[in-house]
Phi, psi and omega in degrees: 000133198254177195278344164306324202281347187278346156288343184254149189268148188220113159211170200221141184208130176278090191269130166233171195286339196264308175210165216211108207218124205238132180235123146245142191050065164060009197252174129308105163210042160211112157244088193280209119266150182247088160238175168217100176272138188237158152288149204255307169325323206225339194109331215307161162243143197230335170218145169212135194026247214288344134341292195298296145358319171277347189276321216311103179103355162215052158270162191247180208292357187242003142241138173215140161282136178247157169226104197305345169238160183206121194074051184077337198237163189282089154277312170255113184287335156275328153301316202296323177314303150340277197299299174322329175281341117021276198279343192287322174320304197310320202309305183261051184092329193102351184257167203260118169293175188253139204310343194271013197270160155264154191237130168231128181229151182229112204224128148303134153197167205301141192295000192255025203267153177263150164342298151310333184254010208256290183322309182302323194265350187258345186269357194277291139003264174294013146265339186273004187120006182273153190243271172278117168234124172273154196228144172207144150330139168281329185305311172290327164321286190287002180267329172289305198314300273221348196077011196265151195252129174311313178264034138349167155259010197260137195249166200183110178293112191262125182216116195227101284191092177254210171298310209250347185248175162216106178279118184245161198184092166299129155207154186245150190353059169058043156230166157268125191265312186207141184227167196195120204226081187254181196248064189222122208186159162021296233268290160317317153330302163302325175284322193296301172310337191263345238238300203317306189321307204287346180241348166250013188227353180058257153046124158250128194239178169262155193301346207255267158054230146343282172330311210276325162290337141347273174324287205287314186235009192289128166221185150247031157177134178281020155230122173246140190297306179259060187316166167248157189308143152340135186237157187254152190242118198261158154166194183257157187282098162335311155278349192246315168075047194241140157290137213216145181256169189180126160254131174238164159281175189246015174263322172298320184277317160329308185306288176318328189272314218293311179324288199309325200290313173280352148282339173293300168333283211289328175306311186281299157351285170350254173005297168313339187248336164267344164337164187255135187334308209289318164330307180252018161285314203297299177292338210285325177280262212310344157106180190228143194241150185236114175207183182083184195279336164314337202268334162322318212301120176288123147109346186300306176268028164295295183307290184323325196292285178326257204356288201251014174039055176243162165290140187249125176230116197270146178317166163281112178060069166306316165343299218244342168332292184298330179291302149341271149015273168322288186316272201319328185304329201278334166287000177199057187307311198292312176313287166282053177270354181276341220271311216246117194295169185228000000 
């Protein structure tokens, strides 16, 4: 360790498209949504995350909320800058670090992400204040995060279901042997429930909504040992355009879900059929692992189970799995120097 390293700040951040969770000194200590609200007059930022988040879907025109990512990836490049310098503030309070700490960061991202868009999440980094950024794949994030030791000879299936991607990931002796990465995820899910509302419900609702019906009645099949009660659904009437109550079920939402859901399906079968024979000898024991917040959904890893008539196991606190993760790749930077592109 040179003398450099004793002044530098170290953190690790899972920019996910939905919410964004920054660990310093081994804790969490920013779990935000990754919105950013700005003023349109001036440029100005004016809210970053759960702040923002509340203006989402009810600003008036001289504010607009942005969510600088999509599909996993950096769409607006100057929001995303925003926000990450945003949350590196919360870290110490809000208050302005003193220029002279150096920032070493290690930021996750989808294992389908491309060159350009590889570029994009590291110039984002170094513009919010970073002097080195490391990069890890998510599926390996979350396979350290979920405890499985990577560099094994043992192959050990990852499937990881965030806002905008669903990472599916065979790995092996601390590589991704073969991955499979779409952009169908949380995000899609919400849209679906919004798409559903407004064509079997006349009901126009908002994505913060949406989520919330998720959340509250989202399954993957329409029989669960333990439903959750019926929810009530606020929004405007389409024909009358008076605001209206609805109660839906989670048989509905069950229903509403099964296209995205069977893309997922068909995505991990993929995956599956490309594994190599010793591999999926490897799985057939050990079973298929579940994280990111998709992994919540009641009944999914039941359904995935039936499918591939595999054992299915969702992570401890999935949320937070690829964030873990992250947190450890950044404590043994040196170890896992195979793992984290530079």
């Amino acid at each position: 360790m040179g003398l450099f390293d004793v002044f530098t700040q170290e953190i690790a951040i899972d920019l996910g498209t939905a919410n964004t969770i920054i660990i310093h000194n081994d804790k969490v200590v920013v779990d935000e949504p990754s919105i950013v609200a700005i003023q349109r007059s001036t440029g100005k930022v004016i809210a970053v995350g759960k702040k923002a988040m509340q203006m989402h879907g009810k600003t008036h025109e001289d504010i607009k909320t942005i969510r600088p990512l999509k599909d996993g990836v950096i769409a607006d490049f100057q929001a995303a800058e925003h926000m990450i310098r945003g949350m590196i503030e919360m870290i110490w309070g809000g208050k302005k670090r003193m220029f002279s700490t150096p920032l070493r960061m290690v930021i996750c991202i989808p294992s389908g992400i491309t060159e350009v868009e590889k570029r994009a999440v590291k110039d984002s980094a170094e513009h919010a204040g970073a002097k080195e950024v490391y990069l890890i794949h998510e599926p390996m994030a979350a396979a350290i995060g979920i405890g499985i030791d990577v560099e094994e000879p043992m192959g050990n299936m990852i499937i990881d279901i965030g806002g905008g991607t669903s990472e599916i990931a065979v790995i092996a002796l601390g590589g991704i042997v073969c991955n499979k990465s779409i952009r169908v995820a949380g995000d899609e899910f919400t849209a679906d429930i919004e798409d559903y509302m407004r064509r079997q419900h006349n009901i126009l609702i908002g994505e913060r909504s949406a989520e919330r019906i998720k959340i509250e009645v989202g399954a993957a099949l329409p029989e669960l040992d333990n439903p959750p009660p019926d929810y009530a659904v606020h929004g405007r009437d389409l024909m009358t355009g008076i605001p209206k109550e609805i109660t839906v079920s989670y048989e509905e939402i069950a229903h509403c879900l099964d296209k995205s859901i069977s893309k997922i399906e068909a995505a991990i079968l993929n995956a599956l059929e490309m594994t190599p024979p010793e591999l999926s000898a490897d799985i057939y024991m050990t079973g298929i692992y579940l994280a990111g917040g998709g992994s919540l959904l009641r009944g999914l890893d039941k359904r995935i189970s039936q499918k591939t008539k595999l054992p299915v196991h969702v992570a401890e606190d999935p949320l937070r799995a690829v964030a873990r993760g992250t947190g450890i790749a950044l404590k043994n930077i040196n170890n896992f120097q195979f793992l984290i592109r530079d």
